[in-house]
C-alpha positions in Angstrom: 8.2 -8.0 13.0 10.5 -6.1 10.3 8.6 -3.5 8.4 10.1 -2.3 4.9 9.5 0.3 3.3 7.4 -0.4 0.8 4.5 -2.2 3.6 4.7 1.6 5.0 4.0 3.2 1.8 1.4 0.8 1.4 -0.2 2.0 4.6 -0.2 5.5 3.7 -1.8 4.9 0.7 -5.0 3.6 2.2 -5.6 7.2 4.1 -6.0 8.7 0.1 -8.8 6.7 -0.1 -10.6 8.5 2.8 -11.8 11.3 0.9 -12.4 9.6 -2.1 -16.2 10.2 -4.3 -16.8 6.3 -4.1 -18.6 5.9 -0.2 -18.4 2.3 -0.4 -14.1 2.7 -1.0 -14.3 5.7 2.0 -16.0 3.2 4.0 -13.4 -0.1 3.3 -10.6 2.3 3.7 -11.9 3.3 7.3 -12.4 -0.5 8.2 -8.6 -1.1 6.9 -7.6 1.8 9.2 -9.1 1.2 12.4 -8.6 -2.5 12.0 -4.8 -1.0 11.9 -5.2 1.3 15.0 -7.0 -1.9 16.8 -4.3 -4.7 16.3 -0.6 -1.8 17.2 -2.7 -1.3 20.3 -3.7 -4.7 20.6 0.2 -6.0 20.1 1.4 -2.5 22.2 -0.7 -3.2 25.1 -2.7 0.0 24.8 0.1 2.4 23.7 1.4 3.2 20.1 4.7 4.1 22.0 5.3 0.6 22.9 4.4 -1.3 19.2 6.8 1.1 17.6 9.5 0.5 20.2 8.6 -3.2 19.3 9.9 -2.8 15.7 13.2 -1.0 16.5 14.2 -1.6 20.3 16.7 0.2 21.7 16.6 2.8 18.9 15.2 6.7 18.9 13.2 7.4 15.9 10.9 10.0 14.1 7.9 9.0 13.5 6.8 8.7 9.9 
């Protein structure tokens, strides 16, 4: 799985919508977010570690 930039902007944009007036847009924005969380611990077997070695092996990283 190759992740661009652009599909992680995307991502980040969601968590704006957490605080936003609208509770129905809060509410889909926290479904999008644990639906996230759920399937890179789904595909990581339990550990965030593992997905995001999954997407870069063999390579250090920072975390974004």
């Amino acid at each position: 799985m190759n992740l661009c930039v652009g599909e992680l902007q995307v991502m980040s944009e969601v968590l704006h919508y957490t605080g936003h007036s609208d509770p129905q847009l809060r509410g889909n924005a926290a479904l999008v977010i644990g639906r996230f969380v759920r399937a890179v611990l789904g595909e990581g077997r339990g550990s965030w570690d593992n997905w995001m070695a999954s997407l870069h092996p063999g390579s250090m990283f920072d975390y974004v």
